[in-house]
PDB file of N, CA, C and O in Angstrom:
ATOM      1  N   UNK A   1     -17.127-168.563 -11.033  1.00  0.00           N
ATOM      2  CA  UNK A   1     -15.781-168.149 -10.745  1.00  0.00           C
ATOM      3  C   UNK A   1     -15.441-166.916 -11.593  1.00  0.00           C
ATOM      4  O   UNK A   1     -15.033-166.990 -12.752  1.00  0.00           O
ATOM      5  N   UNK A   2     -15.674-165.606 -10.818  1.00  0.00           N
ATOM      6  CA  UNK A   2     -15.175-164.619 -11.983  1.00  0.00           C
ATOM      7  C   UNK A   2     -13.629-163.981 -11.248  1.00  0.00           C
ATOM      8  O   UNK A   2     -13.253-164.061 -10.079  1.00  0.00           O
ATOM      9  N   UNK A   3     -13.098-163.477 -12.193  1.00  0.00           N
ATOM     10  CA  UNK A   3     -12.012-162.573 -11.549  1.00  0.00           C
ATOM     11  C   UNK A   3     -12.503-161.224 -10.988  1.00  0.00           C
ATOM     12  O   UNK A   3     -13.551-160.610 -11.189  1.00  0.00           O
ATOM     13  N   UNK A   4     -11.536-160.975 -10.302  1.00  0.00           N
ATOM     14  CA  UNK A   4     -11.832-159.743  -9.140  1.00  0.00           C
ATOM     15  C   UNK A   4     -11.507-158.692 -10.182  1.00  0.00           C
ATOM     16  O   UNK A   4     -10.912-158.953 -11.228  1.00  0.00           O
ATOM     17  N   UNK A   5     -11.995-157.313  -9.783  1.00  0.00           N
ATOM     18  CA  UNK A   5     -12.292-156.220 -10.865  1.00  0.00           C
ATOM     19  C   UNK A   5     -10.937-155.778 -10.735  1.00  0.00           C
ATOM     20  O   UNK A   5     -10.647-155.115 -11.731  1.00  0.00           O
ATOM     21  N   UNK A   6      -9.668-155.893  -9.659  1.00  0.00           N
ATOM     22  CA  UNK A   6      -8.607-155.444  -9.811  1.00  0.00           C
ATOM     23  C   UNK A   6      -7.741-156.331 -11.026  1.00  0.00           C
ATOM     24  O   UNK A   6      -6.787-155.851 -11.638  1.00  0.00           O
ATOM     25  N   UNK A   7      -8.389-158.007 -11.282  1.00  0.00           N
ATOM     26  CA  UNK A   7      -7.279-158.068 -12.184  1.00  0.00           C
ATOM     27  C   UNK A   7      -7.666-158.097 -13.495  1.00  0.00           C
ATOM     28  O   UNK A   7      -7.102-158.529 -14.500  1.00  0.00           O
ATOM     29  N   UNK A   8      -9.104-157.373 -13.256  1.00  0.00           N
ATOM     30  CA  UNK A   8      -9.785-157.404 -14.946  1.00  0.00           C
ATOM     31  C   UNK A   8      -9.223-156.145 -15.299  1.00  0.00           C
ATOM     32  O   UNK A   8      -8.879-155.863 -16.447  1.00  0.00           O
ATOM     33  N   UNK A   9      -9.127-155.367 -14.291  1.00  0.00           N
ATOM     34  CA  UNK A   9      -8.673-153.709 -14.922  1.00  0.00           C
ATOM     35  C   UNK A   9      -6.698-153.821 -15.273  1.00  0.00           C
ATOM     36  O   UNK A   9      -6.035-153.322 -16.182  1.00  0.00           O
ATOM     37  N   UNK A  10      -6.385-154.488 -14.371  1.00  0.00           N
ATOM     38  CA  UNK A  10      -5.027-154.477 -14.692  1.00  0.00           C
ATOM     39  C   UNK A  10      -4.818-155.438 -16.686  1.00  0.00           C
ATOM     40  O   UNK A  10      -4.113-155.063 -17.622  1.00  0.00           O
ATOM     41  N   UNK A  11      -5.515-156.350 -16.625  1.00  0.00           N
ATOM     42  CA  UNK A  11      -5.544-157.119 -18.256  1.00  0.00           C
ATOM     43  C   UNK A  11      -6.103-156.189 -18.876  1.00  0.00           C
ATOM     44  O   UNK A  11      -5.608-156.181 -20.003  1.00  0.00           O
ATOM     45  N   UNK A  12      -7.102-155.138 -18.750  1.00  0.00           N
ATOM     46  CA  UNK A  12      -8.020-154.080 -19.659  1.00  0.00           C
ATOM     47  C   UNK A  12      -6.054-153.260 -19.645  1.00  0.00           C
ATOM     48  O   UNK A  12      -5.368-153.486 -20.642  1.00  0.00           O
ATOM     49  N   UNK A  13      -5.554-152.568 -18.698  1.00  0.00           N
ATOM     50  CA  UNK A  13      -4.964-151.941 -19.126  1.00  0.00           C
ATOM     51  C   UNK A  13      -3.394-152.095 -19.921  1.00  0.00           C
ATOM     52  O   UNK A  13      -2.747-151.206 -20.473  1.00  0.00           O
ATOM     53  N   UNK A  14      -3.083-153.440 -19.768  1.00  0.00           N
ATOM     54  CA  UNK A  14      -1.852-154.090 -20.458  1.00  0.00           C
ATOM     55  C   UNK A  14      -2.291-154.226 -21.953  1.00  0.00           C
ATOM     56  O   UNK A  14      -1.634-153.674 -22.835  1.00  0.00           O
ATOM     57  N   UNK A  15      -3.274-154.877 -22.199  1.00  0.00           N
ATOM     58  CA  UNK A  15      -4.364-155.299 -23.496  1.00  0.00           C
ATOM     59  C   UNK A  15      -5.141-154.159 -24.401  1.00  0.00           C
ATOM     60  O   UNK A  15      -5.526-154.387 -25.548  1.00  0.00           O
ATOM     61  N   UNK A  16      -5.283-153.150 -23.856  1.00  0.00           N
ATOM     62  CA  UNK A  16      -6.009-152.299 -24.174  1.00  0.00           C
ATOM     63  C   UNK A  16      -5.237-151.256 -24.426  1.00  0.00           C
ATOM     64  O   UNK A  16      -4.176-151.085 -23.827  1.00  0.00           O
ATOM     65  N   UNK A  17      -5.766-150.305 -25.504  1.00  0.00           N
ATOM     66  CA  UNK A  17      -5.498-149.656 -25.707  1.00  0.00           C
ATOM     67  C   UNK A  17      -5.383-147.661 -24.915  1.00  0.00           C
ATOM     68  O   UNK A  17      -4.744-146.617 -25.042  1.00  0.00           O
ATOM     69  N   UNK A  18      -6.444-148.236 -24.182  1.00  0.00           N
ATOM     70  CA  UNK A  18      -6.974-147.274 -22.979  1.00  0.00           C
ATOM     71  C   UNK A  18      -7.341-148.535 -21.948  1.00  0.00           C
ATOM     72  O   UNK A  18      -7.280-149.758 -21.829  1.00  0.00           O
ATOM     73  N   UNK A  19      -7.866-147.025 -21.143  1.00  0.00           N
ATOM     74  CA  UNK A  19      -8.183-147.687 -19.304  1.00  0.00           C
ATOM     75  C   UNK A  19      -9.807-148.063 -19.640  1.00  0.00           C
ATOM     76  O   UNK A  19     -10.411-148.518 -18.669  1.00  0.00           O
ATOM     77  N   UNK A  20     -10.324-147.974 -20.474  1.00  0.00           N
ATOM     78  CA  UNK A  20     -11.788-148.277 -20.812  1.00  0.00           C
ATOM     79  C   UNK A  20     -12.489-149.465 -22.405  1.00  0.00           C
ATOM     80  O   UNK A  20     -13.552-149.925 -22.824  1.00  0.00           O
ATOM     81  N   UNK A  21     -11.087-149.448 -22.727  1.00  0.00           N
ATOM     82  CA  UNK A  21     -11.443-150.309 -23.777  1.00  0.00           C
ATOM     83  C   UNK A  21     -10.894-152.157 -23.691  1.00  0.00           C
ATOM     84  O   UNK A  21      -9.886-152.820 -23.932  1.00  0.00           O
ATOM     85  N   UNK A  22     -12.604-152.407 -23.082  1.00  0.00           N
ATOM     86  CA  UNK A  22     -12.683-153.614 -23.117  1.00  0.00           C
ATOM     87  C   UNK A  22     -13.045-154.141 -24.108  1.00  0.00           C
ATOM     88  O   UNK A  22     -13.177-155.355 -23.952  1.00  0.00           O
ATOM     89  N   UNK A  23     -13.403-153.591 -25.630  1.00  0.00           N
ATOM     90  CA  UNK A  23     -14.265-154.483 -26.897  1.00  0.00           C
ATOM     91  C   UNK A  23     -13.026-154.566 -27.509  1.00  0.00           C
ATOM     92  O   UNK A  23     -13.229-154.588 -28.723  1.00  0.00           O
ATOM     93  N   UNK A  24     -11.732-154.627 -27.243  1.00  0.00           N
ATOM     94  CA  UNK A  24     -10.973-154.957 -27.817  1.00  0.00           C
ATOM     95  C   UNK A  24     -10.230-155.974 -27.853  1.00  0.00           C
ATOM     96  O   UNK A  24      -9.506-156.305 -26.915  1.00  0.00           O
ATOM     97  N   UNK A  25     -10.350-156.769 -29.262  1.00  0.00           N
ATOM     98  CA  UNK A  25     -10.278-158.650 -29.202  1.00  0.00           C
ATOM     99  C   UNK A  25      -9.474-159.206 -28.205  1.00  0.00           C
ATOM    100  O   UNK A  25      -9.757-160.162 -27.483  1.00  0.00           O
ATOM    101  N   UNK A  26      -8.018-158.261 -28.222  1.00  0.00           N
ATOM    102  CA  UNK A  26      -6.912-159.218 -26.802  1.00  0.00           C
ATOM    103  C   UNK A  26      -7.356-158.681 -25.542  1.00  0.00           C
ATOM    104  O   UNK A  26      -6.897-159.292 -24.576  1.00  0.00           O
ATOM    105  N   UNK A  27      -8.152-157.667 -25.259  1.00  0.00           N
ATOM    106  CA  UNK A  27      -8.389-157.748 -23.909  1.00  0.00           C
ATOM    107  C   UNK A  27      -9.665-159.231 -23.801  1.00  0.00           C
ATOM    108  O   UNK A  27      -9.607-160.251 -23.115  1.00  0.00           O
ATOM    109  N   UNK A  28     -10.329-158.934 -24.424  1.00  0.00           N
ATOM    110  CA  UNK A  28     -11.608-160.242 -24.316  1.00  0.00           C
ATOM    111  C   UNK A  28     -10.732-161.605 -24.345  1.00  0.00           C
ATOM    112  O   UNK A  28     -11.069-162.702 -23.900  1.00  0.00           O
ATOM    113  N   UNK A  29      -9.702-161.304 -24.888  1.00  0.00           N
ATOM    114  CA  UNK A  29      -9.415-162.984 -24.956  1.00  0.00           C
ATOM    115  C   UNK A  29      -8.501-163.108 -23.559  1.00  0.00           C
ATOM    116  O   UNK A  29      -8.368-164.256 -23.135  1.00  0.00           O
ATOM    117  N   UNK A  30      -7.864-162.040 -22.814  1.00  0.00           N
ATOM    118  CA  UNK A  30      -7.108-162.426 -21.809  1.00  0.00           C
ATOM    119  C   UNK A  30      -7.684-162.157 -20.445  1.00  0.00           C
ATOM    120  O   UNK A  30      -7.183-162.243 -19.324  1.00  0.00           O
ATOM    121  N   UNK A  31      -8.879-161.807 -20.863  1.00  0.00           N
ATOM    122  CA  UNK A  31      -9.934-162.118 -19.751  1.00  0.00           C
ATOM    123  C   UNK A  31     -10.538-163.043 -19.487  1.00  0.00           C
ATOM    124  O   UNK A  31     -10.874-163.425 -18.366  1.00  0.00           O
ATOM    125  N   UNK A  32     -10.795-163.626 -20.744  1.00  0.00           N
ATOM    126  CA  UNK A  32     -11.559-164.794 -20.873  1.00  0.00           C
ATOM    127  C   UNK A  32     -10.200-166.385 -20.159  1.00  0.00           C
ATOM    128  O   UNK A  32     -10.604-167.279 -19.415  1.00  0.00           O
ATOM    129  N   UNK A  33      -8.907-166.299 -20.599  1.00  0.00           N
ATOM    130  CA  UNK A  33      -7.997-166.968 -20.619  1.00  0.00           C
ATOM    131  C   UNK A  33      -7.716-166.675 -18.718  1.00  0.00           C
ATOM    132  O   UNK A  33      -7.631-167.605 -17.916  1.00  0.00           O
ATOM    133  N   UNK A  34      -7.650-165.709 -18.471  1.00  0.00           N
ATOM    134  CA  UNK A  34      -7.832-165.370 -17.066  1.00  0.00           C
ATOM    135  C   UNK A  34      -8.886-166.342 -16.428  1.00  0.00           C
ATOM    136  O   UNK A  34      -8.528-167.276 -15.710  1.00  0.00           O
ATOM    137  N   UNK A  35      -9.903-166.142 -16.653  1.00  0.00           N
ATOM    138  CA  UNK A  35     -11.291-166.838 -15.963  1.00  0.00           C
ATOM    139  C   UNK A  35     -10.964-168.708 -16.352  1.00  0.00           C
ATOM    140  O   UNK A  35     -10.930-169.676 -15.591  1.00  0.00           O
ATOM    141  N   UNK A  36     -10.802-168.621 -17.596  1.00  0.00           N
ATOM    142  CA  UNK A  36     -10.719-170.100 -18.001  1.00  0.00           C
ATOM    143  C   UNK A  36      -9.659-170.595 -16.921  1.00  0.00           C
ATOM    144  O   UNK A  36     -10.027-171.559 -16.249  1.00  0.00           O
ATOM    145  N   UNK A  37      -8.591-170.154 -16.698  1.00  0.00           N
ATOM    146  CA  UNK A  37      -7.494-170.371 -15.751  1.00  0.00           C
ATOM    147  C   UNK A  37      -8.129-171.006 -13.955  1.00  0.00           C
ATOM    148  O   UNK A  37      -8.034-172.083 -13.368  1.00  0.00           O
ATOM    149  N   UNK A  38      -8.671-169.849 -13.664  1.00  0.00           N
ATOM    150  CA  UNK A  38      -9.258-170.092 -12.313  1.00  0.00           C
ATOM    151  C   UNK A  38     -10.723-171.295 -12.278  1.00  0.00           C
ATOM    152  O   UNK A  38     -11.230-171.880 -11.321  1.00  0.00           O
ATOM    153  N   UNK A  39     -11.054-171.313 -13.691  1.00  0.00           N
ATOM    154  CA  UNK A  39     -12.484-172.460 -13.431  1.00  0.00           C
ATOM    155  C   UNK A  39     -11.599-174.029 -13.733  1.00  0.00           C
ATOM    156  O   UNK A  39     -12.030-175.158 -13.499  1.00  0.00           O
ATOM    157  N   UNK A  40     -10.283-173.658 -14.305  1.00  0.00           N
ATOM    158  CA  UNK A  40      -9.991-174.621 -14.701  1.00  0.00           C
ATOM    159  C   UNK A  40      -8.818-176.030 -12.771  1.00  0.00           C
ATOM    160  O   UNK A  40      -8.494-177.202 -12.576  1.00  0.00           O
ATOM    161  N   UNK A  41      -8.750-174.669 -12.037  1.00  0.00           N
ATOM    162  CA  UNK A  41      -8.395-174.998 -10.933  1.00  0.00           C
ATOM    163  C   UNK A  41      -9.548-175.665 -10.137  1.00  0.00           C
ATOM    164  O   UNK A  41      -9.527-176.717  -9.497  1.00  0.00           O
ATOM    165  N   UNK A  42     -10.850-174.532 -10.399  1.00  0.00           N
ATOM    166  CA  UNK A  42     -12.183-175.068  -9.471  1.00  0.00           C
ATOM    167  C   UNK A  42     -12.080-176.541  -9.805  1.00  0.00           C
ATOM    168  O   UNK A  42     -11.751-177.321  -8.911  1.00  0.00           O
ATOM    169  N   UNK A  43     -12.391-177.071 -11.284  1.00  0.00           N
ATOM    170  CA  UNK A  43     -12.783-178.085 -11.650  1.00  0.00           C
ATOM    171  C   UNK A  43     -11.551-179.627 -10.769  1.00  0.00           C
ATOM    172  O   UNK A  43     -11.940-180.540 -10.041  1.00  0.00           O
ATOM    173  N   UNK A  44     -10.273-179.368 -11.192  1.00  0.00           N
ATOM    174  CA  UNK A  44      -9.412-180.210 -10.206  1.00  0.00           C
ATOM    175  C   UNK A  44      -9.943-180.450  -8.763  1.00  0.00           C
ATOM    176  O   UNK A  44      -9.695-181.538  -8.243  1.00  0.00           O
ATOM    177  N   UNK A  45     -10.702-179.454  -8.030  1.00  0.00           N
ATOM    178  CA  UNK A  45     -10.811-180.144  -6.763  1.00  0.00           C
ATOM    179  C   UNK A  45     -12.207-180.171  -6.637  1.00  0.00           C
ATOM    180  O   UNK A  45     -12.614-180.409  -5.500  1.00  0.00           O
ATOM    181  N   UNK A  46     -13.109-179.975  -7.579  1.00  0.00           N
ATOM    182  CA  UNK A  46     -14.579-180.111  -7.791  1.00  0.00           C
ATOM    183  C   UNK A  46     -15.209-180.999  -8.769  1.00  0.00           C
ATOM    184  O   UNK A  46     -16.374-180.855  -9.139  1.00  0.00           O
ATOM    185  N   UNK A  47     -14.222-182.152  -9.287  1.00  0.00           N
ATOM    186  CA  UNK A  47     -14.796-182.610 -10.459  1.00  0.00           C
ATOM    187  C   UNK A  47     -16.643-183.118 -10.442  1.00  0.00           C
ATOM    188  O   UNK A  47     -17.189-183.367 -11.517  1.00  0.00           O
ATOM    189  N   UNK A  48     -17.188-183.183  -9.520  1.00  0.00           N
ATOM    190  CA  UNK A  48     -18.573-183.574 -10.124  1.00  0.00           C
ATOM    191  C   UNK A  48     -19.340-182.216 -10.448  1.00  0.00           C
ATOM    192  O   UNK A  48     -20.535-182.186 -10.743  1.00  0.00           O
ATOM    193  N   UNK A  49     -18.499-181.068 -10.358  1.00  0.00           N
ATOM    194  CA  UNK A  49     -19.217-179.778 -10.455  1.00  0.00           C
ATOM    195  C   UNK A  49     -19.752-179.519 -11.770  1.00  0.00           C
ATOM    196  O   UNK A  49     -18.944-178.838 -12.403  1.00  0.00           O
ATOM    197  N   UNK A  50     -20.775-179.784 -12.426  1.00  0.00           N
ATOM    198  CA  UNK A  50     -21.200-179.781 -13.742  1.00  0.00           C
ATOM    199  C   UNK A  50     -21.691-178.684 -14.827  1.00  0.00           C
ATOM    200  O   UNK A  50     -21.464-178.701 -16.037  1.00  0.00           O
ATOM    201  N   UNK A  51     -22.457-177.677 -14.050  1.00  0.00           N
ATOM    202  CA  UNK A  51     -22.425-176.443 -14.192  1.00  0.00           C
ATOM    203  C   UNK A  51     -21.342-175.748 -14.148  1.00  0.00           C
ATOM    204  O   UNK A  51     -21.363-174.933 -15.070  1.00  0.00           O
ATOM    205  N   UNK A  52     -20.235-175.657 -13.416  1.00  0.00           N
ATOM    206  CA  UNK A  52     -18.752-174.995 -14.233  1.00  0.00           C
ATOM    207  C   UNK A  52     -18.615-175.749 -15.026  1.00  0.00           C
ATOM    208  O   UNK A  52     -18.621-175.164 -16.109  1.00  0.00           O
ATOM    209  N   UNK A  53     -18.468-176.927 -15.157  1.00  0.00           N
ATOM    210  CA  UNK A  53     -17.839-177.000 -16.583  1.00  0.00           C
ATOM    211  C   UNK A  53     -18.115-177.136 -17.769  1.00  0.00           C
ATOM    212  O   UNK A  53     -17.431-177.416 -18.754  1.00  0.00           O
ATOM    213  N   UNK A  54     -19.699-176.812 -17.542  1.00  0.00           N
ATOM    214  CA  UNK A  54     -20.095-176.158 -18.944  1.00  0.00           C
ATOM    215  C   UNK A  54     -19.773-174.994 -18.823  1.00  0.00           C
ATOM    216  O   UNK A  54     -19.217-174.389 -19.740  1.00  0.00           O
ATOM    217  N   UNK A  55     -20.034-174.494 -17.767  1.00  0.00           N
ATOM    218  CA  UNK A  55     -19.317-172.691 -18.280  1.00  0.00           C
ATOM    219  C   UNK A  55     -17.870-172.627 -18.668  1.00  0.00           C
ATOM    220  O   UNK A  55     -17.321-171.630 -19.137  1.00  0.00           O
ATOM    221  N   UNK A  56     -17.322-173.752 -18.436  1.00  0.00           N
ATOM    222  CA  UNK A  56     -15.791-173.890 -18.684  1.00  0.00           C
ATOM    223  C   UNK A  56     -15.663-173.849 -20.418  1.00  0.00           C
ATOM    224  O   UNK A  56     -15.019-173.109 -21.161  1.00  0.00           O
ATOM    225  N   UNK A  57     -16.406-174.773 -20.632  1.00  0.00           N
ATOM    226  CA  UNK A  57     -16.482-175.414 -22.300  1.00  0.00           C
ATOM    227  C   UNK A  57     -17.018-174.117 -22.847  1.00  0.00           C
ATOM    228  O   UNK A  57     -16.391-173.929 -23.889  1.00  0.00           O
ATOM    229  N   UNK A  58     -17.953-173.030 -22.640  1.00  0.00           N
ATOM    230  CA  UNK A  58     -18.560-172.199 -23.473  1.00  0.00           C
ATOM    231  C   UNK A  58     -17.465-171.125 -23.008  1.00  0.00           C
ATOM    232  O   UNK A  58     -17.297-170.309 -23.914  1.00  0.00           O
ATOM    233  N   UNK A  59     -16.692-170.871 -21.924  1.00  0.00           N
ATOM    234  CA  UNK A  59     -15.482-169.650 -22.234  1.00  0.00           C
ATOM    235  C   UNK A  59     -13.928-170.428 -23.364  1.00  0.00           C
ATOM    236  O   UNK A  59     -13.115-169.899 -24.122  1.00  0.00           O
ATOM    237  N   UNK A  60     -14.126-171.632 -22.987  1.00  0.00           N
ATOM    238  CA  UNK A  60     -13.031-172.095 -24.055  1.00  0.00           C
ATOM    239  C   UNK A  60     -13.587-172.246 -25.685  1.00  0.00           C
ATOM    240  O   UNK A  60     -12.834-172.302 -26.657  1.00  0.00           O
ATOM    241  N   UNK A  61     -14.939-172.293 -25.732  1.00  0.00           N
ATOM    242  CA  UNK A  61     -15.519-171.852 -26.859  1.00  0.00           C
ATOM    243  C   UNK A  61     -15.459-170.530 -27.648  1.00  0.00           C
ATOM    244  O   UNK A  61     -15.328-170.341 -28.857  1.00  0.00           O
ATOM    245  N   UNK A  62     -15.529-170.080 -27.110  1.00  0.00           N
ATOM    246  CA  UNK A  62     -15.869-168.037 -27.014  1.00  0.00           C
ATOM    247  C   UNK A  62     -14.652-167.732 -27.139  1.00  0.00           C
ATOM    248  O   UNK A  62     -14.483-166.858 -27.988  1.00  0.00           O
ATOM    249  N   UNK A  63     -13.675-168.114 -26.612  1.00  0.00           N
ATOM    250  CA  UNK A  63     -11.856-167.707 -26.483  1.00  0.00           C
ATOM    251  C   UNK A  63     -11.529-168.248 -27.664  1.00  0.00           C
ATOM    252  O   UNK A  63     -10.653-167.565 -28.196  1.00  0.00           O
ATOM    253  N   UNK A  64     -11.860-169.220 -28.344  1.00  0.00           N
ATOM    254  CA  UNK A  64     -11.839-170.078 -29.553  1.00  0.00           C
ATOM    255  C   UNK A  64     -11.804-169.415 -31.179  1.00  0.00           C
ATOM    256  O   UNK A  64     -11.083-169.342 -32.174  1.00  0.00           O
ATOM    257  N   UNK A  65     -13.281-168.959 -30.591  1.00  0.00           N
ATOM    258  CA  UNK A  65     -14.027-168.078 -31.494  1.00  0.00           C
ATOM    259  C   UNK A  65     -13.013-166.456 -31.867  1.00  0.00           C
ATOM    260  O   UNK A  65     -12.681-166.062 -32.985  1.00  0.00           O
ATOM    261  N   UNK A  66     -12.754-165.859 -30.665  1.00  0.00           N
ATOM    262  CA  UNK A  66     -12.331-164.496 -30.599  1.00  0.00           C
ATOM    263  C   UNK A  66     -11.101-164.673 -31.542  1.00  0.00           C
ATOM    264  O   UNK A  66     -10.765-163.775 -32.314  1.00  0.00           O
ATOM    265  N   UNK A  67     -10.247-166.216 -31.427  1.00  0.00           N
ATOM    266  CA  UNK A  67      -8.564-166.474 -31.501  1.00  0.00           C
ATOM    267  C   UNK A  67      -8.511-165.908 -33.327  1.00  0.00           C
ATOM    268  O   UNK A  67      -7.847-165.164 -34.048  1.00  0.00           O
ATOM    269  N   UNK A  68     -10.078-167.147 -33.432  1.00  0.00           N
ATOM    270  CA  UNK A  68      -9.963-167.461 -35.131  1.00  0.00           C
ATOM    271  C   UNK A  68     -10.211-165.906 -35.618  1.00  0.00           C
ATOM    272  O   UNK A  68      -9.405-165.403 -36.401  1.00  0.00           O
ATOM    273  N   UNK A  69     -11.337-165.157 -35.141  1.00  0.00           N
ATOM    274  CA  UNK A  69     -11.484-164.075 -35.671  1.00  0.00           C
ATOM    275  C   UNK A  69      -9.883-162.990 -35.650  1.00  0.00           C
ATOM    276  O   UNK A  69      -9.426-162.252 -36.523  1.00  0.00           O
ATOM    277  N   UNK A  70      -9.472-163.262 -34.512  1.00  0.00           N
ATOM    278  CA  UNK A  70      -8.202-162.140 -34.549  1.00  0.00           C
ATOM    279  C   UNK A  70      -7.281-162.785 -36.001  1.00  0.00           C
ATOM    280  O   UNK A  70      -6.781-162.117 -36.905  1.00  0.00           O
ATOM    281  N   UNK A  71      -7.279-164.586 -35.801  1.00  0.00           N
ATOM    282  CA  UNK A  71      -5.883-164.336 -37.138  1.00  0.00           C
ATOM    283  C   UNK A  71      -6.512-164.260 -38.362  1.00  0.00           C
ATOM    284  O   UNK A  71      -5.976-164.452 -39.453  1.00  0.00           O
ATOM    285  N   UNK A  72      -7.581-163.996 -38.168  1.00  0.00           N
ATOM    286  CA  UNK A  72      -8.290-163.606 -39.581  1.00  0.00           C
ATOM    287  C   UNK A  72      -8.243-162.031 -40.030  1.00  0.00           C
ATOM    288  O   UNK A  72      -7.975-161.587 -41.147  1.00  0.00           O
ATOM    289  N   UNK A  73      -8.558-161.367 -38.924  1.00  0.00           N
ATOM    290  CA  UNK A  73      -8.382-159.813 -39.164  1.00  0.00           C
ATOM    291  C   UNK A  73      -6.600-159.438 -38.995  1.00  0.00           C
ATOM    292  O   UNK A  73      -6.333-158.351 -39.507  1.00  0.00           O
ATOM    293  N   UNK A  74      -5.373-160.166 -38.365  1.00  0.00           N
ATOM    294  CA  UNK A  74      -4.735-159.832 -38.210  1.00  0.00           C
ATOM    295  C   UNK A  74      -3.631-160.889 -37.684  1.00  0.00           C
ATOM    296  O   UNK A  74      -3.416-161.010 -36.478  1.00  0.00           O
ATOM    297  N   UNK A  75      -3.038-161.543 -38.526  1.00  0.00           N
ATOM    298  CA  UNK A  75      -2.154-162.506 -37.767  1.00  0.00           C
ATOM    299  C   UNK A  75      -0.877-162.054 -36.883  1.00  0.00           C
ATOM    300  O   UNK A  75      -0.515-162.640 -35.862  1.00  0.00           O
ATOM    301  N   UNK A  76      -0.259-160.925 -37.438  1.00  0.00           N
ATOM    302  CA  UNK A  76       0.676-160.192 -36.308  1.00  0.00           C
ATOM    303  C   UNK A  76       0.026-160.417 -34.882  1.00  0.00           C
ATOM    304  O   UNK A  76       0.384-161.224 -34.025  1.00  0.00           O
ATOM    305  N   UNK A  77      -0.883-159.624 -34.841  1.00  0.00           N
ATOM    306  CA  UNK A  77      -1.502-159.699 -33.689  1.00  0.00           C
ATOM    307  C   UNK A  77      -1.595-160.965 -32.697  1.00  0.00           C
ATOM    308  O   UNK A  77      -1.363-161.121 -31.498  1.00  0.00           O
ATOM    309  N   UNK A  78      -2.139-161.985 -33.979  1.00  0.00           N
ATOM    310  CA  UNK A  78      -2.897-163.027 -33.446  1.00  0.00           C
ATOM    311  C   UNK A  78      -1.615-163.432 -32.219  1.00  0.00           C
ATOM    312  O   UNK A  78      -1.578-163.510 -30.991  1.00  0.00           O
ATOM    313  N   UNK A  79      -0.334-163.685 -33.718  1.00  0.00           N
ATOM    314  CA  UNK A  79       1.104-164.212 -32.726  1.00  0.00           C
ATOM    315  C   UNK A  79       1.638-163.904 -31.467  1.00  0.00           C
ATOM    316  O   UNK A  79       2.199-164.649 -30.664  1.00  0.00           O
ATOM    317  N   UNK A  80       1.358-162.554 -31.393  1.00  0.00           N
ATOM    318  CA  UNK A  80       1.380-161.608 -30.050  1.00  0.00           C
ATOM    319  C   UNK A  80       0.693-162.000 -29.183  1.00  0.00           C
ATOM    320  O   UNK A  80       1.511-162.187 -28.281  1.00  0.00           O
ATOM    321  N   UNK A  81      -0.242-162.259 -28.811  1.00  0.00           N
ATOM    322  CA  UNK A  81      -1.457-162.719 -28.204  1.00  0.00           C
ATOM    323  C   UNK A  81      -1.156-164.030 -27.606  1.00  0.00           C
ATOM    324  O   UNK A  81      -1.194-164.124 -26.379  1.00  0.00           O
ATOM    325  N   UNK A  82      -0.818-165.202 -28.434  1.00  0.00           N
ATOM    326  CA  UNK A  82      -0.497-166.666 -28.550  1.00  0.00           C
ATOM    327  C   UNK A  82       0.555-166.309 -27.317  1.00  0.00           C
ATOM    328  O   UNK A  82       0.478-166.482 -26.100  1.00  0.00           O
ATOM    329  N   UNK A  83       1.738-165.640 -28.317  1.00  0.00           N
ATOM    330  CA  UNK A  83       2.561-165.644 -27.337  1.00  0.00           C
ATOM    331  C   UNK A  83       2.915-165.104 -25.763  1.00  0.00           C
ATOM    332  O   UNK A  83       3.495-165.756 -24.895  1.00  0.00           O
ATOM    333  N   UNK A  84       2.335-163.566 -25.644  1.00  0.00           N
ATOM    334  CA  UNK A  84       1.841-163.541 -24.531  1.00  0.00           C
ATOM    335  C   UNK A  84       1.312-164.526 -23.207  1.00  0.00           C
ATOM    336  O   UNK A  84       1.802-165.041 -22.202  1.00  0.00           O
ATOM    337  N   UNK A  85       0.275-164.451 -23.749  1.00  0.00           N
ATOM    338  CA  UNK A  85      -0.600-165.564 -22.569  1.00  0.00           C
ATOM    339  C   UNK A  85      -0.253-166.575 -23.158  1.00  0.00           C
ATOM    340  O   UNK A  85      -1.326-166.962 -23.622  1.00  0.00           O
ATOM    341  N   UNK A  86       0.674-167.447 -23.542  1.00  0.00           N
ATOM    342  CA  UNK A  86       0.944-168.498 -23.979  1.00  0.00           C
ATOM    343  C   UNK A  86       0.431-169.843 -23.635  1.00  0.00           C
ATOM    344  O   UNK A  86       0.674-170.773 -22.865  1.00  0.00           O
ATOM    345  N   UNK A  87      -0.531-169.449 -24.724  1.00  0.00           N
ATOM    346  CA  UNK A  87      -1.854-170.191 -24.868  1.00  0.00           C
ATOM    347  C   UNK A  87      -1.073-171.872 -26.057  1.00  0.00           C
ATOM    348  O   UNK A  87      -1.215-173.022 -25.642  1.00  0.00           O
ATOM    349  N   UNK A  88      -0.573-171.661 -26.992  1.00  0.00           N
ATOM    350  CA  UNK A  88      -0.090-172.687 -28.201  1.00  0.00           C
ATOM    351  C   UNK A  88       1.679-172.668 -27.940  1.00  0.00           C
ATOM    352  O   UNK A  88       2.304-171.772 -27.374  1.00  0.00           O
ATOM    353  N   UNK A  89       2.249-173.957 -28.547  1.00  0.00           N
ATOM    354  CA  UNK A  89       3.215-174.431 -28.074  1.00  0.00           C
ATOM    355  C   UNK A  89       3.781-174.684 -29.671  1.00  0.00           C
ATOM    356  O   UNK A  89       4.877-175.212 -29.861  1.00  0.00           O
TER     357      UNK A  89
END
């Protein structure tokens, strides 16, 4: 389940700092939060599908990973982010 390149470019360009900078931590994470979103629909009407949902568990891993590194380099940020895609409650 990937997203279509129109709504990866539209998150590259809200997230990003430019129209080309994808290595940047909140675009990766609201891409990733994007995709997690749509595998997380597959799985509701596919539950014996087993292969997504390990790919499910290793993008909620990886999104995990990116979160801790951002409030480590930057908790302003991190909050921004949280709150945005309002990911924590």
């Amino acid at each position: 389940m990937a997203i279509t390149k129109e709504k990866k470019q539209e998150l590259i360009k809200k997230y990003g700092s430019s129209e080309k900078d994808t290595g940047k931590t909140e675009v990766q994470i609201a891409i990733l939060t994007s995709e997690i979103l749509e595998l997380t629909e597959h799985m509701k009407i596919n539950k014996k599908d087993k292969h997504s949902k390990l790919g499910l568990y290793k993008k909620v891993s990886q999104r995990a990973s990116l979160l801790k590194y951002l409030k480590k380099e930057s908790n302003e940020r991190y909050l921004i982010i949280l709150k945005e895609l309002n990911l924590r409650k």
